[in-house]
Biopython code that builds the backbone (N, CA, C, O; Angstrom):
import numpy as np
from Bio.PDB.StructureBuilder import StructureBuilder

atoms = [
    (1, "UNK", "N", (1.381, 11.298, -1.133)),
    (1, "UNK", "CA", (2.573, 11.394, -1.961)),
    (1, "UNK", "C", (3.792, 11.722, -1.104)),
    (1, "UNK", "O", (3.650, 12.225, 0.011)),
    (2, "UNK", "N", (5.002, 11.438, -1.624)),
    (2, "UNK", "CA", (6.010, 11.567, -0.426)),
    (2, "UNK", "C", (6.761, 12.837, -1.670)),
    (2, "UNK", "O", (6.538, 13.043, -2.863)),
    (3, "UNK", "N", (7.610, 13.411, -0.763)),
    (3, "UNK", "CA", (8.269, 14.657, -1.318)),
    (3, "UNK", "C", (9.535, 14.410, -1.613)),
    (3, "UNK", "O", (10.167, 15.178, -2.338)),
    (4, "UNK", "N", (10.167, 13.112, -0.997)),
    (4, "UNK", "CA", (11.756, 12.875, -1.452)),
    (4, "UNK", "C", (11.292, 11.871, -2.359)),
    (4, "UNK", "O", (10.283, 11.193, -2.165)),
    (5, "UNK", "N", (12.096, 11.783, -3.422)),
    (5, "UNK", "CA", (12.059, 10.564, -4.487)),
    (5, "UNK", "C", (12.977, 9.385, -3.711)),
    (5, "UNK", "O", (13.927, 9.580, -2.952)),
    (6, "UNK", "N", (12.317, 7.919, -4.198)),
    (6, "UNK", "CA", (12.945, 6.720, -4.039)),
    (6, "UNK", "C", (14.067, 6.882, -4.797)),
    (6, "UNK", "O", (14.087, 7.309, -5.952)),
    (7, "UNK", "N", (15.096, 6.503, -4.076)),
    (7, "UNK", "CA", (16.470, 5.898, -4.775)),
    (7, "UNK", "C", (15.685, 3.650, -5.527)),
    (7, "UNK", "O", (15.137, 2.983, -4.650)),
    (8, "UNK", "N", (15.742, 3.351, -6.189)),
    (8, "UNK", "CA", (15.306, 2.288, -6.723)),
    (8, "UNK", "C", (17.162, 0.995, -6.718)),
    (8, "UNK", "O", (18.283, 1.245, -7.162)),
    (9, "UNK", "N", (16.821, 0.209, -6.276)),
    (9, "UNK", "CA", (17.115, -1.244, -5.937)),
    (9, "UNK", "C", (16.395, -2.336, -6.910)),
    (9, "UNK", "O", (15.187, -2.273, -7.136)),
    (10, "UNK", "N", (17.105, -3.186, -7.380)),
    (10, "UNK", "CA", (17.140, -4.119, -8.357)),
    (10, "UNK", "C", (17.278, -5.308, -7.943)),
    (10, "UNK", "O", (18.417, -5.656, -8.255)),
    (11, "UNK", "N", (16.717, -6.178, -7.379)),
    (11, "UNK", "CA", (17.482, -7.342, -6.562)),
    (11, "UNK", "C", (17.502, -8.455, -8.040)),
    (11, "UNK", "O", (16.767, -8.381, -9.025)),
    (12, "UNK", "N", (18.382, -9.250, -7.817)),
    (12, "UNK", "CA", (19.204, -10.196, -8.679)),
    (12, "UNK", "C", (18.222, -10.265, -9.984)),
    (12, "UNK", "O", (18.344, -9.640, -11.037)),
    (13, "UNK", "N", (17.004, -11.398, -9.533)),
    (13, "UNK", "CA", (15.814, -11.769, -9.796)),
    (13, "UNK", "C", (15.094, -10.961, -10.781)),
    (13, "UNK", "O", (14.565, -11.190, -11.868)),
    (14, "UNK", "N", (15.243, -10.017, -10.091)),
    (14, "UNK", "CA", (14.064, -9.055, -11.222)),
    (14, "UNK", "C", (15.505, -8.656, -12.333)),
    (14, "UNK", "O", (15.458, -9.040, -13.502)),
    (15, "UNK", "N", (16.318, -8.133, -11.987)),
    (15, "UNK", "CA", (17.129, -7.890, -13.432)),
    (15, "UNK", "C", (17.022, -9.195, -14.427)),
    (15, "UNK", "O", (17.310, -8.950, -15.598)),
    (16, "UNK", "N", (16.774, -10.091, -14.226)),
    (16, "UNK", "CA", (17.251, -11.674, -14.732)),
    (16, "UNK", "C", (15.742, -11.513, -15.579)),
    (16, "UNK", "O", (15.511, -11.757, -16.763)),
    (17, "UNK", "N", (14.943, -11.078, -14.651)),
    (17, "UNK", "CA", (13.429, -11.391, -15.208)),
    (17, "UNK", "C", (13.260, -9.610, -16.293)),
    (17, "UNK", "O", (12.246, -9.357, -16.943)),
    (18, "UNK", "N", (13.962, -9.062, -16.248)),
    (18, "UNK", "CA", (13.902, -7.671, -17.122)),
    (18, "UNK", "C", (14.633, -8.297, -17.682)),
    (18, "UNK", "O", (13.928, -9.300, -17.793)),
    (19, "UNK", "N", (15.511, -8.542, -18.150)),
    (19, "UNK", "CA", (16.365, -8.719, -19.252)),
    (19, "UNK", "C", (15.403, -9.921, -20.499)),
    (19, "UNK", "O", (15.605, -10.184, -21.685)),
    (20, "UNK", "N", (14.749, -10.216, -19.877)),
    (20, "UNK", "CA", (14.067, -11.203, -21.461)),
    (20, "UNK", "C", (12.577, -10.852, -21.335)),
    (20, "UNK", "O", (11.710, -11.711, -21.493)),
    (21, "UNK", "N", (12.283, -9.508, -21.033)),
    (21, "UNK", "CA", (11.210, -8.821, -21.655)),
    (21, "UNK", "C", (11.430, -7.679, -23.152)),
    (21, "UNK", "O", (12.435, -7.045, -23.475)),
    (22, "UNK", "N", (10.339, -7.737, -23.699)),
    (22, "UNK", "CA", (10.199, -6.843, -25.069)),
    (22, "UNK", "C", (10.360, -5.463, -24.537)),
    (22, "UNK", "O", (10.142, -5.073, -23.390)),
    (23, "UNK", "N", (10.755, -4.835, -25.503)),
    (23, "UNK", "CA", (10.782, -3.195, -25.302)),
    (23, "UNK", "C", (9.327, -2.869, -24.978)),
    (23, "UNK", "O", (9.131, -2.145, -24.002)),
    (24, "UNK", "N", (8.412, -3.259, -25.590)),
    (24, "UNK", "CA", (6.867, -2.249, -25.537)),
    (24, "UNK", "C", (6.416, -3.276, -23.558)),
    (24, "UNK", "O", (5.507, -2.949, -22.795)),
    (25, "UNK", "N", (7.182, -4.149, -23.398)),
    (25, "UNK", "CA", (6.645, -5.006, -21.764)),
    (25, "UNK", "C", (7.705, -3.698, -20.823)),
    (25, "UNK", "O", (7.509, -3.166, -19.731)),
    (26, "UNK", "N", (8.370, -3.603, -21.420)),
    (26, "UNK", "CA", (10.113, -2.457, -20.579)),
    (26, "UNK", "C", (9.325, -1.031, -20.140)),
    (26, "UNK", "O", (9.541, -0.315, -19.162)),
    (27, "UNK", "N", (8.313, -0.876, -21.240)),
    (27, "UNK", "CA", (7.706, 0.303, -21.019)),
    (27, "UNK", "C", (6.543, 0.383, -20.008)),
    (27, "UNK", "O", (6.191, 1.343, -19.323)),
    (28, "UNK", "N", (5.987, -0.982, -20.090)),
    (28, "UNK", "CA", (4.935, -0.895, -19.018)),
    (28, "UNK", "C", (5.283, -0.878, -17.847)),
    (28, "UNK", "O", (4.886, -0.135, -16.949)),
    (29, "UNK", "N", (6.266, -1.944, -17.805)),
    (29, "UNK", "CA", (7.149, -1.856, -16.224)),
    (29, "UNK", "C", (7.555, -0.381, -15.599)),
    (29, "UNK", "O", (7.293, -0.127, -14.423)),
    (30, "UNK", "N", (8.042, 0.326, -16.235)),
    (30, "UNK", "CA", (8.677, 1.482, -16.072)),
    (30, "UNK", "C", (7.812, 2.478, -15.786)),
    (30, "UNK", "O", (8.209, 3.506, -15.238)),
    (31, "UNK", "N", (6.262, 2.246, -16.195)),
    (31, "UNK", "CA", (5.597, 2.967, -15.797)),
    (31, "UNK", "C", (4.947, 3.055, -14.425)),
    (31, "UNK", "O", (4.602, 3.991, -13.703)),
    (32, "UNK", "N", (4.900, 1.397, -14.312)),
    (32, "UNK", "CA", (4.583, 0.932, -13.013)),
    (32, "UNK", "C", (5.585, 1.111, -11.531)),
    (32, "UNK", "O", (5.339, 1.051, -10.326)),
    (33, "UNK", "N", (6.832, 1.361, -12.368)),
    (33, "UNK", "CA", (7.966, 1.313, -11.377)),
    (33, "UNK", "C", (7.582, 2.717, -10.829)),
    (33, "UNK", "O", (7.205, 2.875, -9.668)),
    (34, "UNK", "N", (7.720, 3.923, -11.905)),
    (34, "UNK", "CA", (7.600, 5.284, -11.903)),
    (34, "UNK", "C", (6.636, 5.478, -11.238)),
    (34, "UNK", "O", (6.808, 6.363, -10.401)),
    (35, "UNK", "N", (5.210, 4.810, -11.247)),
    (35, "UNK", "CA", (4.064, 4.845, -10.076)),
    (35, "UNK", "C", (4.497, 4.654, -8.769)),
    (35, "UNK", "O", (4.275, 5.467, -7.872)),
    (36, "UNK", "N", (5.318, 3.253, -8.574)),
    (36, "UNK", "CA", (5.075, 3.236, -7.003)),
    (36, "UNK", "C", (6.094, 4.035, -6.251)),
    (36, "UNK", "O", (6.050, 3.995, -5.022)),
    (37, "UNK", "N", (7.079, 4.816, -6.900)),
    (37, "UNK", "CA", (8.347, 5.848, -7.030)),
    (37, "UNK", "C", (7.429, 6.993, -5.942)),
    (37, "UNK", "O", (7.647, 7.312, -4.774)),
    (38, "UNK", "N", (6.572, 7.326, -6.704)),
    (38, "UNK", "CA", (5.802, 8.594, -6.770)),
    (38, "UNK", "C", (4.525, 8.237, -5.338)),
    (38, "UNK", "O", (4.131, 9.034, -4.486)),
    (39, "UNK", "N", (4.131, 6.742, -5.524)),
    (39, "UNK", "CA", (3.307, 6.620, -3.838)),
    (39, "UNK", "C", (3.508, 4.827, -3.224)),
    (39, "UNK", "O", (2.670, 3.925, -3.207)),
    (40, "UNK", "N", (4.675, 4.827, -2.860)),
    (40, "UNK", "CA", (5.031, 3.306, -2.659)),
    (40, "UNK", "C", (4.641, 2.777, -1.972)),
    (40, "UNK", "O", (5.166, 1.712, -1.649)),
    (41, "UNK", "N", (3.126, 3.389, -1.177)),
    (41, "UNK", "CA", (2.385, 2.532, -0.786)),
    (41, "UNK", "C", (0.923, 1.867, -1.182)),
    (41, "UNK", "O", (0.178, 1.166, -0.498)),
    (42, "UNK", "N", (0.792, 2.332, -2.503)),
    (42, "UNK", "CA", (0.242, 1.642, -3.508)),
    (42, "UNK", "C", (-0.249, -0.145, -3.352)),
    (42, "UNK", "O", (-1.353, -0.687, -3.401)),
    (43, "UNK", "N", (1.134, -0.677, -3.151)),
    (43, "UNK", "CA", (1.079, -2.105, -3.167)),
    (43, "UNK", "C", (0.218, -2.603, -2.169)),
    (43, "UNK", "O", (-0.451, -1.981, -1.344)),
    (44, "UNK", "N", (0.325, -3.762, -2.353)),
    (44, "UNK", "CA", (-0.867, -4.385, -1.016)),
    (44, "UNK", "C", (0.094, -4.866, -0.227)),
    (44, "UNK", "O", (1.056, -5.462, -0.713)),
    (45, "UNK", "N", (-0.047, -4.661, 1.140)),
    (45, "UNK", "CA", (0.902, -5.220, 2.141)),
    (45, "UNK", "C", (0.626, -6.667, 2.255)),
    (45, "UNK", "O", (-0.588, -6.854, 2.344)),
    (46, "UNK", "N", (1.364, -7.833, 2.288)),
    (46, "UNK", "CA", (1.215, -9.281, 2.278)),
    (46, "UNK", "C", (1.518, -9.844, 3.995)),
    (46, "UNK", "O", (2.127, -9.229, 4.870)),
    (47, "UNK", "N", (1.057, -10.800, 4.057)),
    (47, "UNK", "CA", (0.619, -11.056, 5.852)),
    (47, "UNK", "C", (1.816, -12.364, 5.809)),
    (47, "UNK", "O", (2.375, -12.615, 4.741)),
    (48, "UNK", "N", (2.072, -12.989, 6.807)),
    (48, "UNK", "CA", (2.570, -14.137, 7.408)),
    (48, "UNK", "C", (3.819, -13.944, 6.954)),
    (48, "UNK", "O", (4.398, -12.888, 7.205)),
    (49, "UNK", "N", (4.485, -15.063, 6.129)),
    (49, "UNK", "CA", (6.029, -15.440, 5.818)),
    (49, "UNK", "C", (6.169, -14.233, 4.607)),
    (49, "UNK", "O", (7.257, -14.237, 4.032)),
    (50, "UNK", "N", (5.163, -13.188, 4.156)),
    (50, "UNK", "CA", (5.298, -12.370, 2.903)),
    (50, "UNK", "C", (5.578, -10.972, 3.486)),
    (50, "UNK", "O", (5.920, -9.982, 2.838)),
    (51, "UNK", "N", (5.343, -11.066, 5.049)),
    (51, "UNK", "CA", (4.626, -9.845, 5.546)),
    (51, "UNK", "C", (5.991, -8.267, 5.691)),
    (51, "UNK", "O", (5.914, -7.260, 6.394)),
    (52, "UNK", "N", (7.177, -8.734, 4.626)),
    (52, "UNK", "CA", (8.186, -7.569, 4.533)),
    (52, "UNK", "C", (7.657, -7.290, 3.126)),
    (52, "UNK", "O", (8.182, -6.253, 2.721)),
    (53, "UNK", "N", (6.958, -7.728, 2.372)),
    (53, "UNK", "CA", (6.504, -7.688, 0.818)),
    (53, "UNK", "C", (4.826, -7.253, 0.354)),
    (53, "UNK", "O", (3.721, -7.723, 0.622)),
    (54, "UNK", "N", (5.318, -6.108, -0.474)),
    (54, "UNK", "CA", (4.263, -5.663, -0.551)),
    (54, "UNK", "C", (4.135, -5.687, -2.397)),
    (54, "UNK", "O", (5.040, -5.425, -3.189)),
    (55, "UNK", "N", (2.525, -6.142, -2.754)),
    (55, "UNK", "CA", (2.517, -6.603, -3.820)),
    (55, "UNK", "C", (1.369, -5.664, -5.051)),
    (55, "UNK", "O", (0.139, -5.667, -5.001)),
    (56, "UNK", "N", (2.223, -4.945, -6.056)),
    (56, "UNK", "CA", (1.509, -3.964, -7.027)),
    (56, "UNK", "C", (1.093, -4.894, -7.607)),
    (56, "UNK", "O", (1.570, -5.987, -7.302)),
    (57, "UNK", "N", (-0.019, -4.825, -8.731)),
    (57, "UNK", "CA", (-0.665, -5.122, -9.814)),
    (57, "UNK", "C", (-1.042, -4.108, -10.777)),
    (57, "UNK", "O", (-1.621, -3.040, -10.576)),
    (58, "UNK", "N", (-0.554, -4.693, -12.021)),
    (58, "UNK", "CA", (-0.562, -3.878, -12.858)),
    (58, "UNK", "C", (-0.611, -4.429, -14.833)),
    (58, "UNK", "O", (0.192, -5.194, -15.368)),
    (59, "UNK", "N", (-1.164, -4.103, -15.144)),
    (59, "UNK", "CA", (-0.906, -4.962, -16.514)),
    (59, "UNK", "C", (0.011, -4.433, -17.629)),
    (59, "UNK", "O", (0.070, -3.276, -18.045)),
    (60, "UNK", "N", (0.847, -5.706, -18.107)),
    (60, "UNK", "CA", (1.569, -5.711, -18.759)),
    (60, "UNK", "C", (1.203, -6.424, -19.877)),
    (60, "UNK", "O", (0.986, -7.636, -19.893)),
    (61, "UNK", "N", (1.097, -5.262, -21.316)),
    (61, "UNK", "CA", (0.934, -5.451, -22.595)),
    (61, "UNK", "C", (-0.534, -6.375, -22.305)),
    (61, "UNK", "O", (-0.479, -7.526, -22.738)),
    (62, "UNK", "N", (-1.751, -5.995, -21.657)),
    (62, "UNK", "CA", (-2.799, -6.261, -21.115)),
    (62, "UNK", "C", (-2.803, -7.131, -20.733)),
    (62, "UNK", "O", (-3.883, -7.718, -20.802)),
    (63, "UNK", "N", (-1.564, -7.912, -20.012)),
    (63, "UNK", "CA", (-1.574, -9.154, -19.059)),
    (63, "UNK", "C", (-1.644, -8.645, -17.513)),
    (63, "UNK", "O", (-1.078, -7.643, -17.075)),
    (64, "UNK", "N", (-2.303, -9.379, -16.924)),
    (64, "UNK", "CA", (-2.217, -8.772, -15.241)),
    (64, "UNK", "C", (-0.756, -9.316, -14.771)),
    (64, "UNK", "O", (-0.601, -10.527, -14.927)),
    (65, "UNK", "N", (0.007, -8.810, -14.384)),
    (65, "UNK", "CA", (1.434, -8.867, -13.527)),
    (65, "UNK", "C", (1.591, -8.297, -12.561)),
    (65, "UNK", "O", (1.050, -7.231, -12.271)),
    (66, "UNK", "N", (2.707, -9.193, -11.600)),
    (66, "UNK", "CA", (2.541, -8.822, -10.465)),
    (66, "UNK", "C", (3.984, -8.545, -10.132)),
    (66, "UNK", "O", (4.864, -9.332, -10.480)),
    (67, "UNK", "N", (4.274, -7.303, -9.381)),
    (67, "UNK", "CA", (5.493, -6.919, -8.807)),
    (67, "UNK", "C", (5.639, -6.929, -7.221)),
    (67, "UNK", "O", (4.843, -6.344, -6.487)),
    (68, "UNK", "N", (6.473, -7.477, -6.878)),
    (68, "UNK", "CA", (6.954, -7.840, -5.752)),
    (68, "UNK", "C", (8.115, -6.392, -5.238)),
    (68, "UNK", "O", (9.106, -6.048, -5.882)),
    (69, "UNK", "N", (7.706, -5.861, -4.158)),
    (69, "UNK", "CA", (8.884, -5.212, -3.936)),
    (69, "UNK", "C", (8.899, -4.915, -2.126)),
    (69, "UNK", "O", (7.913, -5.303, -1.500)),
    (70, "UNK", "N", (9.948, -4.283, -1.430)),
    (70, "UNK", "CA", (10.217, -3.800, -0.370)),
    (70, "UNK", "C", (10.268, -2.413, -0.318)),
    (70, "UNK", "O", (10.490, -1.742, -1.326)),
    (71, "UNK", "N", (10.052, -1.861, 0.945)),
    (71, "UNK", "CA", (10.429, -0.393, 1.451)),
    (71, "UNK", "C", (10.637, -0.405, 2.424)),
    (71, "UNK", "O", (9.869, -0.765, 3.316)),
    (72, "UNK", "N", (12.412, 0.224, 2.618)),
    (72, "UNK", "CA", (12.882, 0.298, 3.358)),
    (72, "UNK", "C", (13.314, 2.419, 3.415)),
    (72, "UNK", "O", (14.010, 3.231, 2.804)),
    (73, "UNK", "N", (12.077, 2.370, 4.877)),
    (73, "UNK", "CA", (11.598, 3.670, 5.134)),
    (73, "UNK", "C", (13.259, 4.500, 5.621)),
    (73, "UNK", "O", (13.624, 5.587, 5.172)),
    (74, "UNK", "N", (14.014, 3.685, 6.574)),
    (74, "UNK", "CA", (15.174, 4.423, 7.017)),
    (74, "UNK", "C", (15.882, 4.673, 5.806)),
    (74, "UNK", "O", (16.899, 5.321, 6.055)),
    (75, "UNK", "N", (15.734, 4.386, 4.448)),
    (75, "UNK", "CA", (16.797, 5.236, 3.571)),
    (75, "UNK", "C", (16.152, 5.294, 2.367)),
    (75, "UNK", "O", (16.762, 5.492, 1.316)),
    (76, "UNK", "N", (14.672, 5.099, 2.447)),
    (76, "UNK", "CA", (13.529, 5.555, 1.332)),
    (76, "UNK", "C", (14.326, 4.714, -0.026)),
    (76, "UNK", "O", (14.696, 5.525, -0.876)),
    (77, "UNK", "N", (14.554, 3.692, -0.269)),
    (77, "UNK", "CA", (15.086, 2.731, -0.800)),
    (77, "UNK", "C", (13.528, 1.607, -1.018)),
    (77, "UNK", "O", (12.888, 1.140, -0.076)),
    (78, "UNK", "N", (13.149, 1.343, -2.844)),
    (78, "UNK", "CA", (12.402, 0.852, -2.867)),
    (78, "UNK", "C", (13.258, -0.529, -3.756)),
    (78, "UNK", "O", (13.911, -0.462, -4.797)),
    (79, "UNK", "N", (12.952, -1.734, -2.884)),
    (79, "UNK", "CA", (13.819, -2.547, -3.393)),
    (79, "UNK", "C", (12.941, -3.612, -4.753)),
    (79, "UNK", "O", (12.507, -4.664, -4.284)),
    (80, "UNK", "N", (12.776, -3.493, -5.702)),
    (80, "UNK", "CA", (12.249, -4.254, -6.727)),
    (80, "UNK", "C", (12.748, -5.999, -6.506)),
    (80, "UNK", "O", (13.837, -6.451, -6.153)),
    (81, "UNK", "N", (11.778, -6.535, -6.783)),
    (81, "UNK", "CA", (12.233, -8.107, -6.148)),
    (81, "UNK", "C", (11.751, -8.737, -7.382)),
    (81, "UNK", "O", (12.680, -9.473, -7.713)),
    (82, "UNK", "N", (10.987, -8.831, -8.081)),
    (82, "UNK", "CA", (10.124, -10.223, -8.493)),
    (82, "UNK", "C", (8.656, -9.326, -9.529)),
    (82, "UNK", "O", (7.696, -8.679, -9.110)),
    (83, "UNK", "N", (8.961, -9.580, -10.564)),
    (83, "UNK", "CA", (7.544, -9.443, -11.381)),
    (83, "UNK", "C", (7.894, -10.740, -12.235)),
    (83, "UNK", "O", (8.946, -11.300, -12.545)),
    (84, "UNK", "N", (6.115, -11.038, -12.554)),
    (84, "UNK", "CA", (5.689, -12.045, -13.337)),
    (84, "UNK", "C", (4.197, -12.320, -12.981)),
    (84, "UNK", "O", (3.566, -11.478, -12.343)),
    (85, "UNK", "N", (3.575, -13.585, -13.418)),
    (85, "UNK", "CA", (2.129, -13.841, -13.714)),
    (85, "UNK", "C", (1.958, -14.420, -12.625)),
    (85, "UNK", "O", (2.969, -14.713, -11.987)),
    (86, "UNK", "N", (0.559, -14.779, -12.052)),
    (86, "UNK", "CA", (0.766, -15.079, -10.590)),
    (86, "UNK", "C", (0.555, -16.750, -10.595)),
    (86, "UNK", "O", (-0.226, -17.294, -9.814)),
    (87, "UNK", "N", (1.330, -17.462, -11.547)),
    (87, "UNK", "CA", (1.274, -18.637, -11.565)),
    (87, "UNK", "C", (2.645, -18.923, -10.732)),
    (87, "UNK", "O", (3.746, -18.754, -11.255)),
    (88, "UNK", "N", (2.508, -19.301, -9.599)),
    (88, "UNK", "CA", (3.771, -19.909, -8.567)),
    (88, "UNK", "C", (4.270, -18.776, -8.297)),
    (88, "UNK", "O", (5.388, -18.824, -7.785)),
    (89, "UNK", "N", (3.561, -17.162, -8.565)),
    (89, "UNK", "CA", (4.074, -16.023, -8.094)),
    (89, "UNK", "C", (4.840, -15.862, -6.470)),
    (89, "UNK", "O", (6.013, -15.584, -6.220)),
    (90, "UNK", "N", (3.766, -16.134, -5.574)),
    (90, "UNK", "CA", (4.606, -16.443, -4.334)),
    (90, "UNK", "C", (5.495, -17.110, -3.669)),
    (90, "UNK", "O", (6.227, -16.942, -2.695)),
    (91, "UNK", "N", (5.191, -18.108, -4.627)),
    (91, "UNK", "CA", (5.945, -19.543, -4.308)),
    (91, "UNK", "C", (7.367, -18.546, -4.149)),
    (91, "UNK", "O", (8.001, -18.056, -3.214)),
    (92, "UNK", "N", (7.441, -18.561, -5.408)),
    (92, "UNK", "CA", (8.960, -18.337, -6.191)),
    (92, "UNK", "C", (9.627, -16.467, -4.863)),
    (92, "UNK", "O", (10.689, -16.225, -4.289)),
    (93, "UNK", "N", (8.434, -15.766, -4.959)),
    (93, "UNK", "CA", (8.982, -14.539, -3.855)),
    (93, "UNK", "C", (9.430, -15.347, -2.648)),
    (93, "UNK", "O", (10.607, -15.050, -2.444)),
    (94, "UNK", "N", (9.056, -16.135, -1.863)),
    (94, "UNK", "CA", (9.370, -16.819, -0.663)),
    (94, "UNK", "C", (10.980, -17.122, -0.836)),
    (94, "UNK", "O", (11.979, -16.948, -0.138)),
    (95, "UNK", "N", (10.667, -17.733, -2.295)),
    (95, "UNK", "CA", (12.387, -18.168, -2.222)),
    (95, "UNK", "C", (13.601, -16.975, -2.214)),
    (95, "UNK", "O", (14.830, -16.935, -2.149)),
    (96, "UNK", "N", (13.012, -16.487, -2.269)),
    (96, "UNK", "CA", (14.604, -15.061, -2.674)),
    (96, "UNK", "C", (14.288, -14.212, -1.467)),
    (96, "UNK", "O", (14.685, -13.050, -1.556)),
    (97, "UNK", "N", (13.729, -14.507, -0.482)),
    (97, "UNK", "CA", (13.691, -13.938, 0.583)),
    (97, "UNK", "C", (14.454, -13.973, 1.846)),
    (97, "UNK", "O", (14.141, -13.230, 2.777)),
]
sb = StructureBuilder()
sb.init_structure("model")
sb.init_model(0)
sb.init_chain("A")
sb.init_seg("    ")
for serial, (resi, resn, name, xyz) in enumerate(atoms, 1):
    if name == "N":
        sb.init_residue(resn, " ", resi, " ")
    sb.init_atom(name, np.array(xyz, "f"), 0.0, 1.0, " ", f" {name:<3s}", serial, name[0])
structure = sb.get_structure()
């Protein structure tokens, strides 16, 4: 567990992709966010062209979803990138990279 809290980062993408989720999907996210807050190395570290991206799983409204995010250790800044289903999941992280 780390002892300073993440300051949290929103990149474009994921606000675009929060904004046309349901309140009871807002809540799962938030819980998941609040998890990796608390141990942000949780996620799975991703290898090759992914390998700044590290990837949580977690279910939403009992769907498996996947969150895409960064940590950037020099200012404990966890940057949220990309949740959704892992249909063209990477594809689509590559691009906003």
């Amino acid at each position: 567990m780390m002892t300073q809290s993440l300051s949290v980062v929103q990149s474009h993408s994921f606000k675009k992709a929060v904004k046309k989720l349901h309140k009871n999907q807002k809540a799962d996210l938030d819980a998941a966010v609040h998890t990796l807050m608390d141990n942000p190395n949780l996620g799975i570290q991703k290898v090759g062209d992914l390998s700044s991206v590290r990837i949580y799983k977690f279910k939403m409204l009992k769907q498996l979803t996947l969150l895409a995010y960064q940590i950037d250790d020099g200012q404990l800044v966890l940057t949220l990138l990309m949740i959704g289903t892992h249909e063209n999941f990477y594809r689509d992280v590559k691009l906003i990279l």
